[in-house]
KELUM-932330 format. One record per residue (C-alpha): residue number from 1; residue in three letters; x, y, z. Coordinates in steps of 0.1 Angstrom, whole numbers. Example, Ala and Ser with C-alpha at 12.3 -4.5 7.8 and 13.67 -1.06 7.14 Angstrom:
% KELUM-932330
{1 ALA {123 -45 78}},
{2 SER {137 -11 71}},
//
This chain:
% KELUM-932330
{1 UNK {0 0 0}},
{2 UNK {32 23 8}},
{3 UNK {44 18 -25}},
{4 UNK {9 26 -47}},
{5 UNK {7 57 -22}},
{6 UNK {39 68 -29}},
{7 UNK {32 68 -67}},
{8 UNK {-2 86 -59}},
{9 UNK {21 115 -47}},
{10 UNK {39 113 -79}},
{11 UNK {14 111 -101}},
{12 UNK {-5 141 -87}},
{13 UNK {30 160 -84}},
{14 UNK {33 150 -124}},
{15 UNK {-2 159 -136}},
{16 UNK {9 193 -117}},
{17 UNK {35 205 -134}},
{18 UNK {21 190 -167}},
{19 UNK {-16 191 -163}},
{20 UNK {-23 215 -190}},
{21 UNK {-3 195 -217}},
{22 UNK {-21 160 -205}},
{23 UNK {-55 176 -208}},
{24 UNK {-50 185 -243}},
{25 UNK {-35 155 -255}},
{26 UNK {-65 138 -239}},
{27 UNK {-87 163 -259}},
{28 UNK {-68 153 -288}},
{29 UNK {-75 118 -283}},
{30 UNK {-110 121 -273}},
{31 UNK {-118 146 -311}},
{32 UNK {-100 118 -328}},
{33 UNK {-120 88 -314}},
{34 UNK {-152 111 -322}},
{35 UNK {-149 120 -354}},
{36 UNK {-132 88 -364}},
{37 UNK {-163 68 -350}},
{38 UNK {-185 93 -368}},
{39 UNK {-172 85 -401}},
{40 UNK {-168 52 -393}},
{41 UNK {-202 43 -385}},
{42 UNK {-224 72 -408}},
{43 UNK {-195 87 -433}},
{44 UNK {-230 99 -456}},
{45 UNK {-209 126 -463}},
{46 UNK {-179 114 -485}},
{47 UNK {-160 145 -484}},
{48 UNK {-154 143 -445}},
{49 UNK {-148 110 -443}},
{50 UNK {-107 107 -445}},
{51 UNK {-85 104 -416}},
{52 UNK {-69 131 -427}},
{53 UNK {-99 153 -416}},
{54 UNK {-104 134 -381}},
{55 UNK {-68 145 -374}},
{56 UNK {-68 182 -386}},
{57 UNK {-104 191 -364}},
{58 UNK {-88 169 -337}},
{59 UNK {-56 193 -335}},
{60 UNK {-76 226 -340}},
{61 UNK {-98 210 -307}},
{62 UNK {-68 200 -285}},
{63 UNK {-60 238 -284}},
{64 UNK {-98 247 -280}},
{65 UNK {-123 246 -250}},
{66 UNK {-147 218 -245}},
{67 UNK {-175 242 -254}},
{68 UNK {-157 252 -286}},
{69 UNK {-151 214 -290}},
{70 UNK {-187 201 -285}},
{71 UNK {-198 228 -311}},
{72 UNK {-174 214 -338}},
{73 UNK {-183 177 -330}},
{74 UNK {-220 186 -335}},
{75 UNK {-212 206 -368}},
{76 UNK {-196 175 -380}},
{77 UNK {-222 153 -370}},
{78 UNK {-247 174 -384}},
{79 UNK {-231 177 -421}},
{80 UNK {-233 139 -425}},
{81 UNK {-269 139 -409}},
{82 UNK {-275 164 -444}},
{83 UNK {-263 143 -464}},
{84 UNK {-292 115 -458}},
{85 UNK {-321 142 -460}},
{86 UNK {-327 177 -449}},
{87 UNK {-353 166 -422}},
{88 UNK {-329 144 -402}},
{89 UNK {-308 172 -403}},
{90 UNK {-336 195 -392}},
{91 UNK {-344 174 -360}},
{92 UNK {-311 170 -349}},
{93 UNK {-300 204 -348}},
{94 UNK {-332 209 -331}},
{95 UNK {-323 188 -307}},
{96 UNK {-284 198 -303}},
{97 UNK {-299 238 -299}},
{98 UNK {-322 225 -270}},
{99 UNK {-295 210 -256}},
{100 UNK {-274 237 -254}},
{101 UNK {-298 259 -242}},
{102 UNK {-303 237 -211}},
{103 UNK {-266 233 -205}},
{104 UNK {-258 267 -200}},
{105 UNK {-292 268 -177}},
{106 UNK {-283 242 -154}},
{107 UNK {-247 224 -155}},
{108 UNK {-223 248 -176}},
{109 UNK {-190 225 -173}},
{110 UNK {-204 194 -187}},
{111 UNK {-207 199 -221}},
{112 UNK {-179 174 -229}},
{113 UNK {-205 141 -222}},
{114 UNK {-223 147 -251}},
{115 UNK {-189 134 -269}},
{116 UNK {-179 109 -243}},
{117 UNK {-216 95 -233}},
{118 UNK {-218 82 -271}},
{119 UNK {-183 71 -272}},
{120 UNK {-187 48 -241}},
{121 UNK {-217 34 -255}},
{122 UNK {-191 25 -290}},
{123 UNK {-170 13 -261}},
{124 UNK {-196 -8 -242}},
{125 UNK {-190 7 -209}},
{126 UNK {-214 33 -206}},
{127 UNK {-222 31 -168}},
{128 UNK {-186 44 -162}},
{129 UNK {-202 79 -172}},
{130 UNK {-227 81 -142}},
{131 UNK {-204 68 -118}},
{132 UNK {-175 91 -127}},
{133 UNK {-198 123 -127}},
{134 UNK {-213 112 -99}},
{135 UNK {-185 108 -79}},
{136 UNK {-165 144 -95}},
{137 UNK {-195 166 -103}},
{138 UNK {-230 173 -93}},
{139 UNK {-265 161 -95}},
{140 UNK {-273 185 -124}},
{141 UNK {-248 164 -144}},
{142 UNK {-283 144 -152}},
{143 UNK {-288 169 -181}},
{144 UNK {-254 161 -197}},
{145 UNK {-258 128 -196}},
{146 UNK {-288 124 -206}},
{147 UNK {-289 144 -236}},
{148 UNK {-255 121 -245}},
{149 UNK {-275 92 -242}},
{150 UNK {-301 107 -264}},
{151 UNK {-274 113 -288}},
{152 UNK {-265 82 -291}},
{153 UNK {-299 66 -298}},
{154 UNK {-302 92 -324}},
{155 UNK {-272 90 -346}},
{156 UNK {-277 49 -345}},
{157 UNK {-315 51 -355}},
{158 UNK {-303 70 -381}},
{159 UNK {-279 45 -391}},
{160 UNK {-300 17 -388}},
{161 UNK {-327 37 -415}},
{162 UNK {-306 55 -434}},
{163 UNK {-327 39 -466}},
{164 UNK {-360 55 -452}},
{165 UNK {-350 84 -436}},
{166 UNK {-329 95 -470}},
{167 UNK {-339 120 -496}},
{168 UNK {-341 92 -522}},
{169 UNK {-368 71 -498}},
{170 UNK {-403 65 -502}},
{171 UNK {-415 85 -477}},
{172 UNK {-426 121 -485}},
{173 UNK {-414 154 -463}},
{174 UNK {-440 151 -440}},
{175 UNK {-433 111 -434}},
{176 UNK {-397 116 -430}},
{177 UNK {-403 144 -403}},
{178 UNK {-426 118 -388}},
{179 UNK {-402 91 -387}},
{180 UNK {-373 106 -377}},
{181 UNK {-393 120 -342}},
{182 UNK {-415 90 -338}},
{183 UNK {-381 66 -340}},
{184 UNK {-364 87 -315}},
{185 UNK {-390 97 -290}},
{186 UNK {-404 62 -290}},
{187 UNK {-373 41 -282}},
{188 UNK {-381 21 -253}},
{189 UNK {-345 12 -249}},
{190 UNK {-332 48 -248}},
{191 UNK {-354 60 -219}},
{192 UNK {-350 27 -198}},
{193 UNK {-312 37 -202}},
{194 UNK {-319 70 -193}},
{195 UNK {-337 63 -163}},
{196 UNK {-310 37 -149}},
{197 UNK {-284 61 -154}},
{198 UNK {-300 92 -138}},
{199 UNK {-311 69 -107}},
{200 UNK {-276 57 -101}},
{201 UNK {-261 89 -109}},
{202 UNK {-286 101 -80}},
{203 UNK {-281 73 -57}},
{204 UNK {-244 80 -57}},
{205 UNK {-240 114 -55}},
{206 UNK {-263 116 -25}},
{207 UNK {-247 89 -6}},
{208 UNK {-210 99 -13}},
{209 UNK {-222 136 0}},
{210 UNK {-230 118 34}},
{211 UNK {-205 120 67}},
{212 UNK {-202 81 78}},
{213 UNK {-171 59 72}},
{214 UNK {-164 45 36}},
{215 UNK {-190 66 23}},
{216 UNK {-179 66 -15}},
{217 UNK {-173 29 -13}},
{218 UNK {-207 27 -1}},
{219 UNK {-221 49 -28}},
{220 UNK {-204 29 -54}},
{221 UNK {-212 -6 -48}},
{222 UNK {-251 10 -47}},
{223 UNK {-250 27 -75}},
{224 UNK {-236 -2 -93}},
{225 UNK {-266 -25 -78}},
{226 UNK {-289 2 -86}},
{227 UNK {-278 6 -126}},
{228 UNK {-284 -33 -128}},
{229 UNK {-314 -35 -113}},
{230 UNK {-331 -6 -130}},
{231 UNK {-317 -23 -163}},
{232 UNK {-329 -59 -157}},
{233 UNK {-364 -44 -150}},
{234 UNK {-362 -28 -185}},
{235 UNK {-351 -61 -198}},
{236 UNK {-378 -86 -180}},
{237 UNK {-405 -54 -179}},
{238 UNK {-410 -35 -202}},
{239 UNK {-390 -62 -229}},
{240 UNK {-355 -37 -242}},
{241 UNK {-337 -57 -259}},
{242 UNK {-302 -56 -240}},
{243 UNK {-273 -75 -236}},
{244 UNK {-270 -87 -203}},
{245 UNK {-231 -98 -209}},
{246 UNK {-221 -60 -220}},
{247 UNK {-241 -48 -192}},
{248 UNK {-223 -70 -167}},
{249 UNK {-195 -64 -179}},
{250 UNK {-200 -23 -184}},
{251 UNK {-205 -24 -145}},
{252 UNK {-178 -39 -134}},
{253 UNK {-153 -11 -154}},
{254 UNK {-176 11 -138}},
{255 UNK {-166 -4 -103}},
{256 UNK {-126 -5 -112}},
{257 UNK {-129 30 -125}},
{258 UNK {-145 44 -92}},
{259 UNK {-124 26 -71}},
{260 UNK {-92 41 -88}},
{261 UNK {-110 75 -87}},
{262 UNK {-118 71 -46}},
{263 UNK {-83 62 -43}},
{264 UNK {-68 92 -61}},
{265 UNK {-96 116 -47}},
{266 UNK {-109 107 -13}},
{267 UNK {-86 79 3}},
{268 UNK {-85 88 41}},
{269 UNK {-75 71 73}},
{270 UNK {-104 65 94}},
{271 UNK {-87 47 122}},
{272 UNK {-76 80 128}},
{273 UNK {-109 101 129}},
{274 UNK {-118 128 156}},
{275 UNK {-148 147 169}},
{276 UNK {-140 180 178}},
{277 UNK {-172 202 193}},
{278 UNK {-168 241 201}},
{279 UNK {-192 268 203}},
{280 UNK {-197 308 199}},
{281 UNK {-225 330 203}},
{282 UNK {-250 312 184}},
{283 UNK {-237 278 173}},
{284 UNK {-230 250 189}},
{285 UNK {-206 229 162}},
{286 UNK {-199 192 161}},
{287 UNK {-173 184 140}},
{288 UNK {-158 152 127}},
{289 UNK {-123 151 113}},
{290 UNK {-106 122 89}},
{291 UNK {-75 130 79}},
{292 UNK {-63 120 45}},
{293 UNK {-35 92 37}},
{294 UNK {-6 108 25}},
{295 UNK {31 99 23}},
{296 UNK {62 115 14}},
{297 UNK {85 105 -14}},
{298 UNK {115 95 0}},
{299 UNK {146 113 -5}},
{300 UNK {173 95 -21}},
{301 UNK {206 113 -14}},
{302 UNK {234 102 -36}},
{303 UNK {273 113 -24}},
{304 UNK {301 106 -51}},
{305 UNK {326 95 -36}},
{306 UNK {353 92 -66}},
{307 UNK {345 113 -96}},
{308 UNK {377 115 -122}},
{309 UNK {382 142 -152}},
{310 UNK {401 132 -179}},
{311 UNK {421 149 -207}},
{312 UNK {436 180 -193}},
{313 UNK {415 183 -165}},
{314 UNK {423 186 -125}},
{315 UNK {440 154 -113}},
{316 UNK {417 120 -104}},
{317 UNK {407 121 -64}},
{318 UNK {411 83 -67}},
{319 UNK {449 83 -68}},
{320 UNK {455 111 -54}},
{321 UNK {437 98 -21}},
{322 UNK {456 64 -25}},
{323 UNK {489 89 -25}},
{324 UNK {476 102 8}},
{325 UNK {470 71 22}},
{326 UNK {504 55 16}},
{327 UNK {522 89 30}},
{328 UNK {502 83 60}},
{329 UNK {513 45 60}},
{330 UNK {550 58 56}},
{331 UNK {547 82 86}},
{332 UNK {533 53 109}},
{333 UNK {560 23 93}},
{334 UNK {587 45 103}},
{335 UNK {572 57 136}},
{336 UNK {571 18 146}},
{337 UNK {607 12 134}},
{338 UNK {620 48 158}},
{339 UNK {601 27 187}},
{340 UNK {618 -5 178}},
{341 UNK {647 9 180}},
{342 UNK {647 29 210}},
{343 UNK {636 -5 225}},
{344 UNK {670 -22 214}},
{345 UNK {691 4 223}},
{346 UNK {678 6 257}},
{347 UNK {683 -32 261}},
{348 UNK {716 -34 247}},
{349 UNK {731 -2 272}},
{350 UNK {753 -11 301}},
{351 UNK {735 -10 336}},
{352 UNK {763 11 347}},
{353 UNK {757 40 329}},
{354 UNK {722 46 336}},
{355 UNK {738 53 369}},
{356 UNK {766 71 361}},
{357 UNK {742 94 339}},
{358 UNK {719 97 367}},
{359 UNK {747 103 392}},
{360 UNK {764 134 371}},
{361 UNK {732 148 370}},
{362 UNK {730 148 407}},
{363 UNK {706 121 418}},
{364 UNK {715 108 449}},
{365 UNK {711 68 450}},
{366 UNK {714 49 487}},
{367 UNK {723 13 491}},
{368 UNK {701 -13 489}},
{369 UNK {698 -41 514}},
//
């Protein structure tokens, strides 16, 4: 756990210093996946559909706002949409301007799910979308989402009756028109998914919002059991046809993704938690307190010991500390061998003239017994 916390704090310290570069590399990758998918699964309109294209918009949207981003990804949308009849074209913009109206009513910020709500769906794990704005935005992120999902539906009825719905068809103006809103408006599937998705974005907000211990854990696993059930009811109720493999499966990425987000966003300690209560003039406040897990990076400090230069530079500290050390052997070699021979000398002197030395200098010796 030391170890993933550690790279936690690098991570955040990384996406720091190079947040602004991430994001629009993510942007990039995001416009490319969009438009790609759009010409991949409509392409009516031949002229747009090169790769070429996908990567030129997707450039000019990495550098550009996710409002300014949305607004190209609809224009896009939009021109193939023309090219299978001017009424499909009609009602989606219709729909795209009531859309936009709404988001900068309620949720300005979000505007970016009505690109990534589709894509999910291309990448069969569209319950990560509630979960993640859920657990990172508010309750009013409904909107968003749901006009994604709406989206969606749209562009793949559209697909799936291109032959009708075109200019060439056999339907008439009027029929077309007819069509288009009835197939949209009328798709069981679309507001079952809807309504699972808004009830476990709900359900998770408001329970991750609450106080207790392991709250967003809580709020996950619930809004996971929620999604299900709301979808199974569509299934065995009201008889969607939906595949109960990809919406197993779309559940548990859901899970994997909101546990990686608690652990990055609210991962705290509560064997430490306090309850602190203080009061002024016209409160009384009970407070509860859970500190945060956090670690340090350790500091690795690394002393060179030996560094050389070569050609022409100052001498290597390698030999020259060798040099030192063998002066300093000298000194103590020759030390011993002054001891060792005072020793000898000492040993090899007459007894006799330790006395007479001692005597000329005055010392005074008395017999011995």
């Amino acid at each position: 756990m030391t170890t993933l916390l550690v790279l936690r704090e690098q991570i955040k310290r990384f996406y720091a210093r190079y947040g602004k570069h991430l994001i629009r590399v993510l942007r990039f990758l995001t416009a490319f996946a969009a438009f790609a998918v759009v010409n991949e699964t409509m392409g009516y309109m031949t002229r747009l559909d090169s790769i070429w294209i996908s990567l030129g918009l997707a450039v000019i949207c990495a550098f550009l706002p996710n409002g300014a981003f949305v607004v190209i990804a609809a224009l896009f949308t939009l021109v193939h949409l023309y090219a299978v009849s001017l009424e499909v074209f009609f009602v989606a913009a219709a729909a795209y301007l009531l859309f936009f109206c709404l988001y900068y009513v309620f949720q300005p910020g979000d505007s970016i799910v009505l690109v990534l709500m589709p894509l999910m769906f291309v990448c069969r794990i569209p319950v990560v979308v509630p979960l993640v704005l859920a657990l990172t935005s508010s309750a009013l992120s409904a909107f968003s989402m749901s006009f994604g999902i709406v989206t969606f539906y749209m562009l793949r009825y559209v697909r799936d009756n291109a032959g009708v719905l075109s200019s060439t068809g056999s339907l008439s103006m009027p029929g077309r028109y007819t069509q288009m809103i009835n197939g949209v408006l009328g798709n069981t599937a679309m507001w079952v998914t809807i309504a699972a998705f808004c009830a476990t974005l709900l359900v998770v907000y408001f329970i991750r919002k609450r106080s207790f211990s392991h709250s967003w854990e809580t709020a996950i696993v619930a809004g996971l059991i929620v999604n299900l059930l709301g979808l199974f009811m569509g299934i065995f109720i009201a008889d969607v046809q939906l595949p109960i493999a990809e919406v197993v499966i779309s559940a548990v990425a859901a899970g994997i993704v909101g546990m990686v987000l608690e652990f990055f966003l609210f991962h705290l300690d509560y064997s430490r938690t306090e309850y602190v209560q203080f009061e002024d003039d016209d409160y009384y406040y009970y407070v509860k307190a859970v500190p945060k897990v956090a670690v340090t990076r350790p500091e690795v400090t690394v002393t060179k010991i030996n560094t050389k230069k070569r050609d022409g530079g100052e001498q290597e500290e390698q030999p020259v500390a060798r040099q030192e050390m063998g002066n300093t052997a000298e000194i103590l070699t020759a030390g011993k061998d002054l001891e060792e021979t005072k020793v000898l000398f000492e040993q090899q002197r007459p007894k006799g003239a330790d006395r007479q030395a001692q005597e000329a200098q005055g010392v005074d010796y008395g017999e011995t017994d």
